[in-house]
N, C-alpha and C positions, 0 to 999 in steps of 0.2 A: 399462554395463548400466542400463535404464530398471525401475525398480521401481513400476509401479501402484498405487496405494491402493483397496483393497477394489473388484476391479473385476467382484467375480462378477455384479453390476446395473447398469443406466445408473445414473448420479451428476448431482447437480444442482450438484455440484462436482468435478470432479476436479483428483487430485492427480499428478505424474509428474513421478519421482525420478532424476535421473543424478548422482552425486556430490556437490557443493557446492552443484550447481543443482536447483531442482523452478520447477513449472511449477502453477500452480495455474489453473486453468480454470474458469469461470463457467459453466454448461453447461443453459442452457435456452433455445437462440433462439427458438425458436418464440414466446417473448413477451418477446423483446429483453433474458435474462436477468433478468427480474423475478424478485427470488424470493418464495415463499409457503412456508407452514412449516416443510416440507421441506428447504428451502434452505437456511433459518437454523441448523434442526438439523446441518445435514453441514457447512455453513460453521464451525462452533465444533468438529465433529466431526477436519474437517481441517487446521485450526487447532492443533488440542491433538496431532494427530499430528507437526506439522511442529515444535511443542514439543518431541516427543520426540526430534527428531531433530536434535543439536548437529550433525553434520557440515554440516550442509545452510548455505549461508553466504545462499546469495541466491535468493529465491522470484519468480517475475516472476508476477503477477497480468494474467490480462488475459479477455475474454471470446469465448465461439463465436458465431461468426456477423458481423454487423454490427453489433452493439452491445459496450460493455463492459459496463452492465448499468443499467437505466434504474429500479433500488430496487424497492419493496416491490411484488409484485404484487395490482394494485387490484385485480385481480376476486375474488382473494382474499381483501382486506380487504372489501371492499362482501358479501359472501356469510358472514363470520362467521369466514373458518378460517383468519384469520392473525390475530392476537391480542396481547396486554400481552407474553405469555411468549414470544412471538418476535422481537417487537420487543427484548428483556431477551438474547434469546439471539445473536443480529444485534451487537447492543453489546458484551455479554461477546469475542464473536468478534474483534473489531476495538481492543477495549482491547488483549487478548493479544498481537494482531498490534504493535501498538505499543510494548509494555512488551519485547519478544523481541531478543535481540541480532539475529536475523537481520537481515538487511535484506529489505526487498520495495519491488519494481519495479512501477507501475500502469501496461501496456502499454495507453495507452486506445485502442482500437481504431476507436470507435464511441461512439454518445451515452451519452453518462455522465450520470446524474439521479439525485438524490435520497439512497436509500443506497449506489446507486453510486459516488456523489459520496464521500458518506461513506467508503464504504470505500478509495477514493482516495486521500482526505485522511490517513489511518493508515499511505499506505507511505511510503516514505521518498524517492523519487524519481516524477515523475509525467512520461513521455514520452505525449506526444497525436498524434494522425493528425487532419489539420486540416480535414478531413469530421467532426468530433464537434463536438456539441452537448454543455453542459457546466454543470448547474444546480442547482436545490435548492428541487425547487416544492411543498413539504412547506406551507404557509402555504393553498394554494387548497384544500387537502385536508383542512382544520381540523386540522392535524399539525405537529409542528415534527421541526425534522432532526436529530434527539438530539443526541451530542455533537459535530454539526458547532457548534453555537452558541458551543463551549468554544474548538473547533480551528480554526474557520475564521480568527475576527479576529488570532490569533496568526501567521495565515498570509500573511494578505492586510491588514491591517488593520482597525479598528472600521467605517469608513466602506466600505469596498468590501462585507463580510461583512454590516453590514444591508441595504447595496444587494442583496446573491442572497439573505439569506433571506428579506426583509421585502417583496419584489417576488415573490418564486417565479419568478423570468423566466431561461431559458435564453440563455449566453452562448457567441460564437464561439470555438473553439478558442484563434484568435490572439488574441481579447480576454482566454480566460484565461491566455495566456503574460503579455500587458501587465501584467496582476495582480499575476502571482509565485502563480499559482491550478497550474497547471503549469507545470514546469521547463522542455522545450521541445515543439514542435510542428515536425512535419516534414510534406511531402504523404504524400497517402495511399500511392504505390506506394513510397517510401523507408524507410517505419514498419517494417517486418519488419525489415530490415536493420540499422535503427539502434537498434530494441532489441535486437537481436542485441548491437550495438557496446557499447550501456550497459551490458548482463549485464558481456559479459568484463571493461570496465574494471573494473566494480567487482569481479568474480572476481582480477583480478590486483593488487588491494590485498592488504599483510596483513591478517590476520582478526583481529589481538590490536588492532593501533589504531582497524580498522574497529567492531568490539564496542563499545569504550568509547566511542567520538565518537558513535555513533547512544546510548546508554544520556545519557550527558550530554547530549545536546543537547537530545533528550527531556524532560528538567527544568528547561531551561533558564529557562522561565519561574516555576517553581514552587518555588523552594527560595531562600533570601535568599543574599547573596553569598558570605558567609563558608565555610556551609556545602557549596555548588558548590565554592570554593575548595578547602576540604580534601576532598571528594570527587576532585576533577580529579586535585588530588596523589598521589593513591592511584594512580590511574589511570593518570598521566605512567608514576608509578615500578615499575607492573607490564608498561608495554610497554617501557621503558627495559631494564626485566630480560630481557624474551623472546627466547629465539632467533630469532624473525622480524628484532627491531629488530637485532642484534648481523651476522646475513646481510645486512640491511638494510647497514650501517655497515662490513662486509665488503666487498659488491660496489662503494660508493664508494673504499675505498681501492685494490681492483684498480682500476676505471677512472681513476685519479688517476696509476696507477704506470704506464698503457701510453703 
């Protein structure tokens, strides 16, 4: 059963629910998923819903059209009516996304710029289709890329992260695999497919060790050792506990016995 999020309007986001999986849609081509105020509101809007929704294990973000979304819409900014408090709202939305047991999948479709990028960098897995352009040209714009500046160099490192922000220069799909900017890059007619493939793998994880390794990994930078340390411990000894890990430890001694 597919369950729509609020779909009595068009959406500058939509949201669509099958079980474990949603689908979260970027949904303005007509200007390559740029968003302007509107967007940022229903992006935190659908966000706090997908909050609300523990069953949901794995969200695949990806965009309509030919883009996955090339960030904040300039005509918007240059005209006055996208502003501090949507930029604030844009951020809020993509912290959550981050801080969420869920996982999210960044199916990049198409040129990924700016808070696209951004919002990229927040999921946890990044598959690209190797027609996208892939950048963060917030600098030509007298703008910086919020907290890509926090997330990028943990990602990619200090030198590659002031190379895209400190240039604003868009890079080739396969330049961002070389990075470690995206996990992989496929051609374009294999990309449906293969994010099909990454969804189920991670669908056919448990969901008790899957939680805690994206929640830890998450701080990995941010918390001194000791403290990671007896965090993790918690962690080990409540998936050790779960019924997943115990079926988990089931199904090897069947296969050991046949």
């Amino acid at each position: 059963m597919v369950n729509h999020w609020l779909m009595a309007e068009p959406k500058t986001v939509r949201l669509d629910v099958t079980g474990p999986l949603a689908r979260l849609t970027l949904d303005r081509p007509e200007v390559l998923n740029a968003g302007d105020a509107r967007f940022a509101r229903e992006l935190k809007e659908v966000v706090a819903a997908l909050g609300a929704r523990p069953e949901v294990r794995v969200v695949v973000v990806t965009g309509e059209g030919r883009a996955f979304s090339t960030g904040v819409d300039l005509g918007a900014l240059a005209h006055g009516e996208f502003g501090m408090a949507d930029f604030v709202l844009w951020e809020d939305a993509m912290t959550a996304m981050e801080r969420m047991d869920t996982l999210f999948v960044a199916g990049i479709n198409g040129h990924c710029l700016g808070g696209g990028l951004q919002l990229a960098l927040v999921c946890d897995y990044r598959l690209a289709s190797e027609d996208a352009l892939i950048g963060l040209p917030a600098v030509k714009e007298c703008l910086i890329p919020s907290m890509a500046l926090y997330r990028l160099p943990r990602l990619v490192g200090l030198a590659r992260a002031k190379e895209l922000i400190l240039l604003g220069e868009p890079i080739a799909a396969r330049t961002a695999e070389r990075y470690g900017l995206v996990n992989r890059v496929v051609a374009p007619a294999d990309f449906p497919g293969a994010l099909d493939d990454t969804v189920a793998r991670f669908l056919a994880l448990p969901p008790s060790s899957v939680r805690a390794s994206k929640r830890l990994t998450t701080r990995a930078f941010d918390v001194d050792f000791e403290t990671f340390r007896k965090e993790m411990q918690v962690a080990l000894a409540g998936c050790v506990e779960s019924p997943e890990h115990r079926r988990a430890m089931e199904a090897i001694r069947q296969k050991g016995a046949t």
